[in-house]
C-alpha positions in Angstrom: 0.0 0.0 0.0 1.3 3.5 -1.4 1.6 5.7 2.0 1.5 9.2 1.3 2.2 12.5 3.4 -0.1 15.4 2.4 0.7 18.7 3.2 0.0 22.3 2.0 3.0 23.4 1.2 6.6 20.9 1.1 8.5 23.2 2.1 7.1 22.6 5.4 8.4 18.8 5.9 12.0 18.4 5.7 12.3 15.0 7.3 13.3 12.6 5.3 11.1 9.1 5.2 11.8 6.1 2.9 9.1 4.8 1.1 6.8 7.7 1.7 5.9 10.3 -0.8 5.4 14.3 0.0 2.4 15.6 -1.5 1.2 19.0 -2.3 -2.2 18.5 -0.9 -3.9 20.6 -4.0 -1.8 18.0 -6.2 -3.5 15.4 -4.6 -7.0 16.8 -5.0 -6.3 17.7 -8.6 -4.4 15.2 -10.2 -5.8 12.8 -11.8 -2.9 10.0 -11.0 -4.1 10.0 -6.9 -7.8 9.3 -8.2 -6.9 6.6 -10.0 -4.3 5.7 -7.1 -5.8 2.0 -5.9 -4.4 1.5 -2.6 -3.1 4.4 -0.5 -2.8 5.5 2.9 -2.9 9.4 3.6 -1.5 11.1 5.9 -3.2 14.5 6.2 -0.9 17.2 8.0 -2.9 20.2 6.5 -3.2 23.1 8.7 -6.6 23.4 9.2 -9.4 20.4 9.2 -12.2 23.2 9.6 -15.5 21.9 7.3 -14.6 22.7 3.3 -11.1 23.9 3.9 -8.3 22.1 2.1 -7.6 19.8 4.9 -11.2 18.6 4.9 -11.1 17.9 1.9 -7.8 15.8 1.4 -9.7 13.6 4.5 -13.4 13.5 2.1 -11.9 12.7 -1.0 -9.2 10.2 0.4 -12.2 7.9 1.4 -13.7 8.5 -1.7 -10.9 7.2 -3.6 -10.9 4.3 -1.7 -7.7 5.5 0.1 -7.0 5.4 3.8 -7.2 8.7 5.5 -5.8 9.9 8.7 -7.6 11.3 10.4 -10.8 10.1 8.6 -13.8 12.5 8.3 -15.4 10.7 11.1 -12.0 11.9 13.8 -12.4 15.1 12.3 -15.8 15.6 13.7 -14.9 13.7 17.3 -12.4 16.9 17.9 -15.5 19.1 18.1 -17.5 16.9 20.3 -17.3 17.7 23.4 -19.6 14.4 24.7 -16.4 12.4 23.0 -14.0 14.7 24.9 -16.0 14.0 28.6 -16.4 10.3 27.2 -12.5 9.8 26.5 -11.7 11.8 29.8 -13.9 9.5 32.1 -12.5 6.0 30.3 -8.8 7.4 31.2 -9.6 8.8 34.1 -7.6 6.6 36.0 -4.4 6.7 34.1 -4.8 10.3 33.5 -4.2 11.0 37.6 -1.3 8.2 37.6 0.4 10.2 34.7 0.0 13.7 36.3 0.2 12.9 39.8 3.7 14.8 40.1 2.0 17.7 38.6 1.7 20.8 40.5 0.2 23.4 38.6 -3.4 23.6 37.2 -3.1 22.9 34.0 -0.7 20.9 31.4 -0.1 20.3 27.8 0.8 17.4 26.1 2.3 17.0 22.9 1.5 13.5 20.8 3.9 12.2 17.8 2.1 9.8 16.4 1.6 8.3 20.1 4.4 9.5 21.6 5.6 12.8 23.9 8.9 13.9 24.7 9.1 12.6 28.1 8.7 8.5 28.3 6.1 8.4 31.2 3.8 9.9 28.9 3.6 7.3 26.5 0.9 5.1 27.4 -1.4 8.0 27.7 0.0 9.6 24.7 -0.7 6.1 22.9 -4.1 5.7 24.4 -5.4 9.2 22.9 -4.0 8.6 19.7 -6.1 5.6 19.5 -8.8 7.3 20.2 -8.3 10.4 17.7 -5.9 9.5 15.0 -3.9 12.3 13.5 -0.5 12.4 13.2 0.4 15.3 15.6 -1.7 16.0 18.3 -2.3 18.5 21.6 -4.2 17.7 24.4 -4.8 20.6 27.1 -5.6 19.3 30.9 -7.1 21.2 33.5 -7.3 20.2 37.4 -10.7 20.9 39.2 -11.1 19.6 42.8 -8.1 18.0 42.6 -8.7 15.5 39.9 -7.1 16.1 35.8 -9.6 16.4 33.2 -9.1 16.6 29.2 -10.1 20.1 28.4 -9.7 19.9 24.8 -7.8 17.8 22.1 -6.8 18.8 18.5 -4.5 18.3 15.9 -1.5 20.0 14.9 0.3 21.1 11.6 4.5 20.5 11.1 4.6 24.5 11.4 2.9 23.9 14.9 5.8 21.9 16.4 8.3 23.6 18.7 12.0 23.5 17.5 13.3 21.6 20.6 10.8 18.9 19.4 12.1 18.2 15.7 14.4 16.1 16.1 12.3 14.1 18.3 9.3 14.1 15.7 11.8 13.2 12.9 13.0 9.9 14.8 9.1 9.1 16.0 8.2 9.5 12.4 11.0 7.6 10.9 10.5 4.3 13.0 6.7 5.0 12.8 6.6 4.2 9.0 9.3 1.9 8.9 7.4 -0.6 10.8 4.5 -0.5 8.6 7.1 -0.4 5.5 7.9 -3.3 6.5 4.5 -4.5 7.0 4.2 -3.3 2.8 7.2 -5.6 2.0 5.0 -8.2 3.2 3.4 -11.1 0.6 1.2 -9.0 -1.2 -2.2 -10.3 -0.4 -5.7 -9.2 -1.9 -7.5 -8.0 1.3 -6.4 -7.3 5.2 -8.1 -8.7 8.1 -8.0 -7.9 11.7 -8.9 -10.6 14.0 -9.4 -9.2 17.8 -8.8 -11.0 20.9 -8.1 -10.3 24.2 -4.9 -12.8 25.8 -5.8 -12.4 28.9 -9.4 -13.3 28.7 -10.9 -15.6 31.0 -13.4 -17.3 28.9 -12.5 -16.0 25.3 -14.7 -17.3 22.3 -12.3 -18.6 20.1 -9.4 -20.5 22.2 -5.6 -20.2 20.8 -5.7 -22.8 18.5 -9.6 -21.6 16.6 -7.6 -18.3 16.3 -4.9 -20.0 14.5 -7.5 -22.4 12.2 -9.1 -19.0 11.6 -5.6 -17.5 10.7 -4.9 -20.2 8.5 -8.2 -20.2 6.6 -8.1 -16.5 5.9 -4.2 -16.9 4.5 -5.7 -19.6 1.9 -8.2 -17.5 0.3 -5.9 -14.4 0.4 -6.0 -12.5 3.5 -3.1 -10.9 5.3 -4.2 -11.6 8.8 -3.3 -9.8 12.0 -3.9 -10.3 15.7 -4.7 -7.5 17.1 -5.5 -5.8 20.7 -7.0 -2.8 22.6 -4.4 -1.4 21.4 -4.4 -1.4 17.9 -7.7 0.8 17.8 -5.6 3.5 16.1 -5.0 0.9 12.7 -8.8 -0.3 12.1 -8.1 1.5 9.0 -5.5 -0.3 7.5 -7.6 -3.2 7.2 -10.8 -4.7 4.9 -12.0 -6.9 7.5 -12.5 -6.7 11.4 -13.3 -10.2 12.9 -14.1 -9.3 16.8 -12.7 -12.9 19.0 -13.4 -11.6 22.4 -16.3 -11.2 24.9 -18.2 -8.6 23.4 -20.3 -5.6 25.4 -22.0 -2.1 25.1 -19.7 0.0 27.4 -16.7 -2.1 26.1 -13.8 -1.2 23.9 -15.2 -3.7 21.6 -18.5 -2.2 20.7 -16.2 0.7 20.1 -14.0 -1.4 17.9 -17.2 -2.2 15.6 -18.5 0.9 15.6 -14.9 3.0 14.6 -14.6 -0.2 11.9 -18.5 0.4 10.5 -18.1 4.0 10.2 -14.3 3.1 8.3 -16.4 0.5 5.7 -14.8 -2.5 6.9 -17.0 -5.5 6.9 -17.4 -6.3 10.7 -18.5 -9.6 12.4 -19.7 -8.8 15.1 -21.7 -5.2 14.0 -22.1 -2.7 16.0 -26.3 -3.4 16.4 -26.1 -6.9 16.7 -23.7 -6.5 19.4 -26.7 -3.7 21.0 -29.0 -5.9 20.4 -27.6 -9.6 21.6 -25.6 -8.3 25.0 -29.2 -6.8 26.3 -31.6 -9.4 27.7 -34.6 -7.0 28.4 -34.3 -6.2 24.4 -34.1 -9.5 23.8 -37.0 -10.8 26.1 -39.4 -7.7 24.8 -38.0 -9.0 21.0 -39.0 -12.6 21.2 -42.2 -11.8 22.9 -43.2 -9.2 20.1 -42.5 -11.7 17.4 -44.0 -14.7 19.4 -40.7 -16.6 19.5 -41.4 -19.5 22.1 -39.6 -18.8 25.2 -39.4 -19.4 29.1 -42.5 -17.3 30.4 -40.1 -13.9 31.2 -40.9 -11.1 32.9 -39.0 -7.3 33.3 -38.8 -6.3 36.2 -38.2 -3.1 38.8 -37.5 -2.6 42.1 -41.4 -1.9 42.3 -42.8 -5.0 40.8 -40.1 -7.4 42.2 -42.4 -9.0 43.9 -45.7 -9.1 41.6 -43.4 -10.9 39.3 -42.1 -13.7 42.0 -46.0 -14.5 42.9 -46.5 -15.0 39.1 -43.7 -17.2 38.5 -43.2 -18.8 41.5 -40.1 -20.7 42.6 -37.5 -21.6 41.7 -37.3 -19.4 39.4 -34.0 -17.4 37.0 -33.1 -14.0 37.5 -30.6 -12.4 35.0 -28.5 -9.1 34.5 -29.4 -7.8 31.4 -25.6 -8.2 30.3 -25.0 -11.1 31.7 -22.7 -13.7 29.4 -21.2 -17.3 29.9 -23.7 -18.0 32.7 -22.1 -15.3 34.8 -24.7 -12.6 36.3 -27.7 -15.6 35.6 -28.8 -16.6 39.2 -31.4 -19.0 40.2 -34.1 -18.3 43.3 -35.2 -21.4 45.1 -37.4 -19.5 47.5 -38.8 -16.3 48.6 -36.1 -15.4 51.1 -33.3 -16.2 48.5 -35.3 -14.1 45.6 -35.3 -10.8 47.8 -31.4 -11.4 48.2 -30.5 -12.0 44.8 -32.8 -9.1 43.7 -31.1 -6.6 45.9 -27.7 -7.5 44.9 -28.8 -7.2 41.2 -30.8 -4.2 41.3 -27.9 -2.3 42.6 -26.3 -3.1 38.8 -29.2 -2.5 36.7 -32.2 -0.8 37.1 -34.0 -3.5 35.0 -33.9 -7.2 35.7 -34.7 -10.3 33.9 -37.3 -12.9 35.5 -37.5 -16.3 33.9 -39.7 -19.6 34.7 -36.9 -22.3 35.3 -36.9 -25.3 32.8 -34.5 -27.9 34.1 -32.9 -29.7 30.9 -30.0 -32.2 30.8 -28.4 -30.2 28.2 -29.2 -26.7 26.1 -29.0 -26.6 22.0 -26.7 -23.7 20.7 -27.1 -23.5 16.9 -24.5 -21.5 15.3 -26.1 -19.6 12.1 -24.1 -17.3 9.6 -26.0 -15.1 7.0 -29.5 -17.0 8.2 -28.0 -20.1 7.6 -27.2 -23.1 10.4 -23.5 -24.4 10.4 -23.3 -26.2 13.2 -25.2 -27.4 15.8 -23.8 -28.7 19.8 -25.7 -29.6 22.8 -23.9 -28.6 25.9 -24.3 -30.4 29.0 -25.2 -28.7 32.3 -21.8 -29.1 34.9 -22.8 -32.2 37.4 -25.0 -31.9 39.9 -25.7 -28.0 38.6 -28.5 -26.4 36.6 -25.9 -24.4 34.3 -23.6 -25.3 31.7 -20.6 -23.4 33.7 -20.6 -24.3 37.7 -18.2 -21.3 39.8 -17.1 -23.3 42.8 -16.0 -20.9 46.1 -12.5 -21.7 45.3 -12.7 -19.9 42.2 -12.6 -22.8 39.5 -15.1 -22.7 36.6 -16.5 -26.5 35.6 -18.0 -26.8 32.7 -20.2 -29.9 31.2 -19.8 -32.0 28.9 -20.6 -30.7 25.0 -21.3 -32.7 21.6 -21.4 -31.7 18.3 -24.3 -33.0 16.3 -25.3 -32.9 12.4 -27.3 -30.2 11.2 -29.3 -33.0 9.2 -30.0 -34.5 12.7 -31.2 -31.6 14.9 -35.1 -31.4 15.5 -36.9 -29.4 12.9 -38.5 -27.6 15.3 -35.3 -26.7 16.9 -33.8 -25.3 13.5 -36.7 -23.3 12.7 -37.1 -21.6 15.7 -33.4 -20.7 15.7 -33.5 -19.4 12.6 -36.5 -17.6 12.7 -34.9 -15.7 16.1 -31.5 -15.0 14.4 -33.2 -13.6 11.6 -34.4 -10.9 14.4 -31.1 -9.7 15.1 -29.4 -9.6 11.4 -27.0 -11.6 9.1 -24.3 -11.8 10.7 -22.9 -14.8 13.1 -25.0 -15.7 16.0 -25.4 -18.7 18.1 -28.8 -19.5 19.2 -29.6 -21.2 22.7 -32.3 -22.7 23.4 -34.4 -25.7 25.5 -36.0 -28.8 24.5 -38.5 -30.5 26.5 -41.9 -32.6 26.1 -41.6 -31.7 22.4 -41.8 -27.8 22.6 -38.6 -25.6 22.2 -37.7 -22.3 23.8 -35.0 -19.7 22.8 -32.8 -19.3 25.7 -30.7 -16.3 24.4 -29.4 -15.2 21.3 -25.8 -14.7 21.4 -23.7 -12.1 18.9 -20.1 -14.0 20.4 -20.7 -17.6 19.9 -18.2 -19.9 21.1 -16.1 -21.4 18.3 -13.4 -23.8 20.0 -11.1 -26.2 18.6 -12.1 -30.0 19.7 -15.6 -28.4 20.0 -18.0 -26.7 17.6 -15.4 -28.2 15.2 -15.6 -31.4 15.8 -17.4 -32.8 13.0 -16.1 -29.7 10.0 -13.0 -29.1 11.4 -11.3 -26.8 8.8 -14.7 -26.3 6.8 -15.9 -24.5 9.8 -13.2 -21.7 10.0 -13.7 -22.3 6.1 -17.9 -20.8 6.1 -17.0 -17.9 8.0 -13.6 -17.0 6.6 -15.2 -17.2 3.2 -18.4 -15.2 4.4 -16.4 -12.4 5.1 -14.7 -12.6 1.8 -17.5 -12.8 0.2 -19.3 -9.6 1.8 -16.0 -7.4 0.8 -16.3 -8.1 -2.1 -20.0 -7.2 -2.2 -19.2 -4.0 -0.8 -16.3 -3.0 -2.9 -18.0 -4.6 -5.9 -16.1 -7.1 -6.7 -17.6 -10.5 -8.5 -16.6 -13.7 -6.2 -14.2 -15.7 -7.8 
């Protein structure tokens, strides 16, 4: 991929870059060559960014073409937002009182080079912040009030911005900046990029290590260059075609942020930002499946003021569950009245909203995995012995979990791949796993999930590689819908 530097006048960047080209930036808008351009990445150091100025425009056209801008149209706008600005001071609130904690005056200014500063301790909050807005040359502005740091205001900066005593600095940052992703260039030249992220410290991830690399391998064979990424790498979704989210996924969670930034780039992204909205709330969910008459435990939403209305209507025992709860965790069962009240408390202090279910005790739950409406596999998983879920937390901190088989589409109940089906279909196209109960004949949809597990020696069992095969090829397949490309 071309990488290209984009200023308003040349003069103005005397640092010297291999592999990156200088642009005039009304060159760029004019002539014809960077239209045609296929593949580029753009670097916009124009002065100003300000709606139909120059700057804007290099941004706006640069998607246009197909190109790779930073910062995209869509950073542009965050720097005038100030609900972003309390939003990004409130998620770094923490580290920004550990970085300024030696600090004694009111106020502070910190420089960013493509996510660094000067001074070393700086860096992680100089990284985080360039994740979040991604220009090349940045200045936050911090203000203390009541003793506590808060981001006051964060914007880009041109070269004729930076302070002499920081040049030399810049030039180095700059240098080792692009030679990592020439190097990344020199790479096997592959038709599309895909990002695949996971979080390695995850407790209960949905893909293990070895699904991540079946999944890495897949993608290589039908022409992806595949990366790993973290957290961390929020600041590159745009250097990539594809983002394919492997860890636990939530509404007030980097992730959701992660498929939102990647949507609004016009990368193809499994999961989407709405299906993740939708699937990680259980009162949407419950009020969904009863709208569309989707057979279900009898479920009720409750407050704090019809706690108990609900309890004499469903008696005991009885589930109660957060409305983000995930891998049985937050899902509690009450046996009696006393127990109920307890539970209720504790949850209610979380959520203002609960989730009241009729208990249906089942050997085992169905999870049907469906991609684009469509089933691809199909496990029942075994509740943990002698417990009513599939995951048992013992007091000493160990998870158990039961035993799981993988069954053949062809062999799963009718009824069962109807109805999970019919409630994927609620939710979108993307790839969903679909829980539900079996008993005396009738089926009820548990949950549907926007994360479903994918393990090696487990949902693979019976495809093995065709498995990481469907969804790999999915993904190619809705690129190149979206760029317009016939499948081969």
């Amino acid at each position: 991929m071309k990488q290209l530097i984009i200023v308003d006048n040349p003069k103005s960047w005397d640092f010297d870059i291999p592999g990156v080209d200088v642009v005039p930036a009304k060159k760029y808008l004019m002539d014809e060559m960077y239209s045609k351009l296929r593949r580029a990445k753009v670097y916009n150091l124009c002065k100003s960014y300000r709606y139909q100025s120059t700057g804007y425009y290099v941004s706006l056209l640069a998607a246009a073409r197909g190109h790779t801008p930073i910062p995209n149209i869509l950073t542009i706008q965050d720097f005038k937002s100030q609900t972003i600005l309390r939003f990004v001071s409130e998620e770094l609130q923490k580290l920004i009182q550990k970085s300024f904690l030696s600090i004694q005056s009111e106020s502070f200014t910190l420089s960013i080079y493509f996510g660094k500063n000067l001074a070393k301790r700086y860096d992680k909050l100089a990284s985080r912040l360039f994740n979040q807005f991604q220009a090349p040359f940045l200045r936050a502005e911090f203000f203390k009030k009541d003793g506590e740091w808060n981001l006051r205001t964060i914007h880009p900066i041109s070269t004729s911005d930076i302070p002499e005593g920081h040049r030399d600095f810049v030039i180095a940052v700059a240098q080792e900046y692009f030679k990592k992703r020439n190097r990344t260039a020199e790479k096997k030249q592959y038709v599309y990029d895909l990002a695949i992220l996971v979080n390695p410290e995850e407790e209960f991830p949905p893909s293990d290590a070895r699904a991540i690399q079946r999944f890495t391998k897949s993608a290589e064979s039908m022409g992806f260059y595949t990366e790993i990424i973290t957290r961390e790498d929020y600041s590159r979704l745009n250097e990539f075609d594809a983002l394919f989210i492997r860890e636990t996924t939530g509404v007030n969670h980097h992730t959701y942020r992660f498929a939102r930034r990647a949507m609004a780039e016009g990368l193809v992204v499994i999961d989407d930002p709405e299906s993740i909205l939708k699937c990680t709330n259980k009162v949407y969910l419950a009020e969904l499946l009863t709208r569309h008459q989707i057979p279900a435990p009898e479920t009720l939403i409750i407050s704090s003021e019809n706690a108990q209305t609900a309890a004499k209507k469903l008696g005991f025992p009885c589930i109660l569950k957060q409305p983000d709860s995930s891998f049985s965790q937050g899902v509690v069962k009450a046996d009696d009245q006393e127990n109920y009240d307890r539970l209720t408390k504790k949850l209610f202090k979380r959520s203002d909203l609960l989730i009241v279910q009729s208990f249906i005790p089942t050997d085992f739950d169905w999870r049907i995995g469906v991609l684009n409406n469509k089933p691809i596999y199909a496990c029942r998983y075994h509740m943990a012995r002698k417990h009513w879920q599939i995951y048992k937390r013992t007091g000493d901190g160990k998870t158990h979990a039961g035993n799981s088989d993988t069954i053949p589409i062809q062999e799963v109940p009718k009824s069962v791949l109807k109805i999970a089906l019919k409630a994927a279909s609620l939710i979108g196209n993307g790839l969903y796993g679909v829980d539900i109960k079996e008993k005396d004949g009738q089926v009820f949809v548990i949950e549907i999930n926007d994360n479903p597990s994918i393990d090696s020696g487990f949902e693979d069992v019976l495809l093995k590689e065709q498995l990481y095969d469907i969804i790999i090829g999915d993904i190619l397949r809705r690129i190149e819908e979206n760029k317009g490309v016939r499948a081969k």
